[in-house]
C-alpha positions as CSV (number, residue, x, y, z in Angstrom):
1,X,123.7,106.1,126.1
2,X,124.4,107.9,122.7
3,X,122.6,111.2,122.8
4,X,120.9,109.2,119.2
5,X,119.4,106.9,121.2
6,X,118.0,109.4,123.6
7,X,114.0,109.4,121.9
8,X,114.9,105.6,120.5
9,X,113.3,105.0,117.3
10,X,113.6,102.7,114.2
11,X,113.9,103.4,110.0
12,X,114.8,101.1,107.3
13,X,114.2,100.9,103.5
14,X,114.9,98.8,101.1
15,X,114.3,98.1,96.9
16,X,112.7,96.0,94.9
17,X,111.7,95.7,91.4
18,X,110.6,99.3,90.2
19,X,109.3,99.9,93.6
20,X,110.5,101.3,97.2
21,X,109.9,101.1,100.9
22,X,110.4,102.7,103.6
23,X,109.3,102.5,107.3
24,X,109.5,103.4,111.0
25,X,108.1,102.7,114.2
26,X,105.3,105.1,115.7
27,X,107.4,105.5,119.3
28,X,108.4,109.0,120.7
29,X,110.3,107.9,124.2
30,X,112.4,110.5,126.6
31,X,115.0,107.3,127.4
32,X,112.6,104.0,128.7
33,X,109.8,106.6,129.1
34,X,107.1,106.1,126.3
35,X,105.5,109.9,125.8
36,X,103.4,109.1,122.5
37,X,103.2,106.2,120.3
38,X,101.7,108.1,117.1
39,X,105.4,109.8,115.8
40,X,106.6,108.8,112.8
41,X,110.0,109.5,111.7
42,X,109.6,109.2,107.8
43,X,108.0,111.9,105.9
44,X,107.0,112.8,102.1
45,X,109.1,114.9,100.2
46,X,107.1,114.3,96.7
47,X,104.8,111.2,95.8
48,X,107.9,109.0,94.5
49,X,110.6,110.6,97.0
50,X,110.6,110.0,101.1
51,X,113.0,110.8,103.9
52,X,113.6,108.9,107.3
53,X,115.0,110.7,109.9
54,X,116.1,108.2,112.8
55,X,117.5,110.2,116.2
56,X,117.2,113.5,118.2
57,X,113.2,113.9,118.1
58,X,114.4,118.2,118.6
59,X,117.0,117.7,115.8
60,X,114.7,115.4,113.5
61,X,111.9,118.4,113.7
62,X,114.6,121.2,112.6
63,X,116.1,118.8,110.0
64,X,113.2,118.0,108.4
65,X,111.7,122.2,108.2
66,X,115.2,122.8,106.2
67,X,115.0,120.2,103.9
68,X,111.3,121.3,103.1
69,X,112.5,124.9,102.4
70,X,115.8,123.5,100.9
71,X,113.4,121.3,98.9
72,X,111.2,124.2,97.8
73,X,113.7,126.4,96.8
74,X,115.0,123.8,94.4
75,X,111.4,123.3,92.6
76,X,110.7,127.2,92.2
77,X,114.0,127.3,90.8
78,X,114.5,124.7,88.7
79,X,110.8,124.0,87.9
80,X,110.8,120.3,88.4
81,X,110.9,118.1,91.0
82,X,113.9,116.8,92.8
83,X,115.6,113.1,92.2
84,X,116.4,110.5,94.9
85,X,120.2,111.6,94.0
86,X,119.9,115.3,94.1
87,X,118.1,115.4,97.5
88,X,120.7,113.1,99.4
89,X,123.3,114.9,98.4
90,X,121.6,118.0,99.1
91,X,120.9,116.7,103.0
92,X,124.7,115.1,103.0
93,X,125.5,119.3,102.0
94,X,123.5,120.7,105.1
95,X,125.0,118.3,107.5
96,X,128.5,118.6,106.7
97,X,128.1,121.9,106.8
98,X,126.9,122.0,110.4
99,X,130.3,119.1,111.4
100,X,131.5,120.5,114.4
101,X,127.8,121.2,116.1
102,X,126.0,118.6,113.8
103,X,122.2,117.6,113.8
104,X,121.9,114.2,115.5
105,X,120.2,112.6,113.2
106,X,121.1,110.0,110.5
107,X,118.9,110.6,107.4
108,X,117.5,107.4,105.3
109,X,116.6,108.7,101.7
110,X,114.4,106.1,99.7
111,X,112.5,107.1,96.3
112,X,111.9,106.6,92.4
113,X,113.8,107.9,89.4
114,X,111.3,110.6,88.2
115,X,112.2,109.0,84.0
116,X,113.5,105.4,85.0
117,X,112.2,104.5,87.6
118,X,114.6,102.6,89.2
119,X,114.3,102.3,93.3
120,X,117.0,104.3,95.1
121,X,117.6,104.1,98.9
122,X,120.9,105.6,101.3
123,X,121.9,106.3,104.3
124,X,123.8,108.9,106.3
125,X,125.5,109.2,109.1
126,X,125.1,112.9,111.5
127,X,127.7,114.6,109.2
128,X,126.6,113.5,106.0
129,X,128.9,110.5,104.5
130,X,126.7,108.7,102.2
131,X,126.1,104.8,102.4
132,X,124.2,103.5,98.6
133,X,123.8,100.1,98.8
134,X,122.0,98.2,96.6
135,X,119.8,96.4,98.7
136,X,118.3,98.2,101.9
137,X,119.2,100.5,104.7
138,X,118.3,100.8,108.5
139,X,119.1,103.3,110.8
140,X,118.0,104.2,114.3
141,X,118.3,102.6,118.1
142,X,118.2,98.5,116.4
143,X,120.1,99.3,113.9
144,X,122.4,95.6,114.1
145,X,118.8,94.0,114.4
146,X,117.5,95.3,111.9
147,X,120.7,94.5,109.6
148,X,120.1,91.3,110.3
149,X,116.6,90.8,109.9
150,X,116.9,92.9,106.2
151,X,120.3,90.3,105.2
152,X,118.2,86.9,106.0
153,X,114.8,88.2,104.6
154,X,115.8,90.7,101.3
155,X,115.9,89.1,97.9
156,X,116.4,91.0,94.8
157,X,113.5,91.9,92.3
158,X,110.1,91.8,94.7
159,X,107.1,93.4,93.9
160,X,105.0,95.5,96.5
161,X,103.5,93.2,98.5
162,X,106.4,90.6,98.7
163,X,108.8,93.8,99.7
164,X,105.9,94.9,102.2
165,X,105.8,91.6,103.7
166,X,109.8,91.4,104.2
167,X,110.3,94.9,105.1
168,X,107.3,94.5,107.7
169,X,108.7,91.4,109.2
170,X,112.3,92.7,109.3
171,X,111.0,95.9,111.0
172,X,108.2,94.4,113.6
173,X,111.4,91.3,114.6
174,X,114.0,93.7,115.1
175,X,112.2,96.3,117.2
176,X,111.0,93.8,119.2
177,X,114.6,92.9,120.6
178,X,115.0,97.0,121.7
179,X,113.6,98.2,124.3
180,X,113.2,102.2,123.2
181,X,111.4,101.5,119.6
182,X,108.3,99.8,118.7
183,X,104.8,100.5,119.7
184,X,103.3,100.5,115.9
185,X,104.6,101.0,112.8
186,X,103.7,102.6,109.8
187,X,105.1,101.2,105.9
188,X,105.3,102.8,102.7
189,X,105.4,101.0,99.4
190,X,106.2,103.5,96.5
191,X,105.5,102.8,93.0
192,X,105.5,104.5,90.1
193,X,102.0,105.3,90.1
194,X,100.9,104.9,93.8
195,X,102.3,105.3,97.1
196,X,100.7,102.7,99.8
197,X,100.4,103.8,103.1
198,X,100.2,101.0,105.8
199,X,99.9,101.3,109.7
200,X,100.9,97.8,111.6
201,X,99.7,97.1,114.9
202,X,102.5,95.5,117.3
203,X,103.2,94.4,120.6
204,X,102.7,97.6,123.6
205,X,105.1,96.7,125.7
């Protein structure tokens, strides 16, 4: 077993039309042991800008304390908030840095242009190559399901609930056919003036 698969665990985001989501299952495991089921793995950077940290549970804790301060630094500097852009280049930075003893964990950006607000989502591998697509990203332990499940279900230009109900589906299908993610998810839907927070109840199993 990869040593990312070690705590399992489940992100993906994807766009729609001047809106964002991003979501992950609720499962902290130590291999096919379940220890909590109340660990999310995507946390809020700003109101229109949120991070997913599929891997390491140790390594997604340390990650996510240096892209706060790394994040702070950036707004007492520069007086503004940070873009989707600036901050996944700014992760892709830190990782590379840290190449031959890297982080294991595979960081899923997904936010709002501050002015335009056009939907912005990436992906990373552990040292920091980028992956924009247009569309969606997953990451984590069902990864290929997940792919799937976002290629048969995505269309381009949804609103919030449409893109709730196919990132939902896409998430609660492909965790189901892993055995180390699961037990709950939680969604959010980012607009320009709201962020909607959703829990989803799923199989315990």
């Amino acid at each position: 077993m990869s040593i990312l698969g070690y705590n399992g665990g489940a992100v993906v985001a994807m766009t729609g039309d001047k809106c964002v989501a991003i979501a992950s299952d609720l499962r902290f495991g130590q291999q096919l042991s379940t220890i909590s089921t109340d660990f999310p793995k995507v946390f809020e950077m700003n109101p229109h800008l949120w991070v997913g940290l599929p891997g390491l549970v140790t390594d997604i804790q340390t990650v996510k304390s240096k892209i706060e301060f790394r994040r702070n630094m950036y707004e007492l500097k520069e007086g503004r908030q940070m873009k989707p852009q600036t901050l996944a280049n700014m992760i892709s930075n830190m990782l590379y840095e840290r190449r031959f003893g890297p982080f294991f964990v595979e960081p899923i950006v997904a936010g709002l242009d501050p002015v335009t607000f056009d939907p912005y989502v990436c992906g990373m591998d552990l040292i920091g190559c980028i992956n924009n697509p247009k569309d969606f990203v997953a990451g984590g332990t069902p990864e290929e399901q997940l792919t799937g499940m976002c290629e048969t279900l995505w269309e381009p230009g949804m609103g919030p609930d449409d893109l709730f109900e196919c990132i939902s589906q896409a998430l609660v299908n492909a965790f189901d056919r892993d055995g180390i993610s699961g037990w709950g998810a939680v969604v959010h839907i980012i607009e320009k003036d709201k962020v909607t927070t959703r829990t989803l109840k799923t199989r315990m199993d």
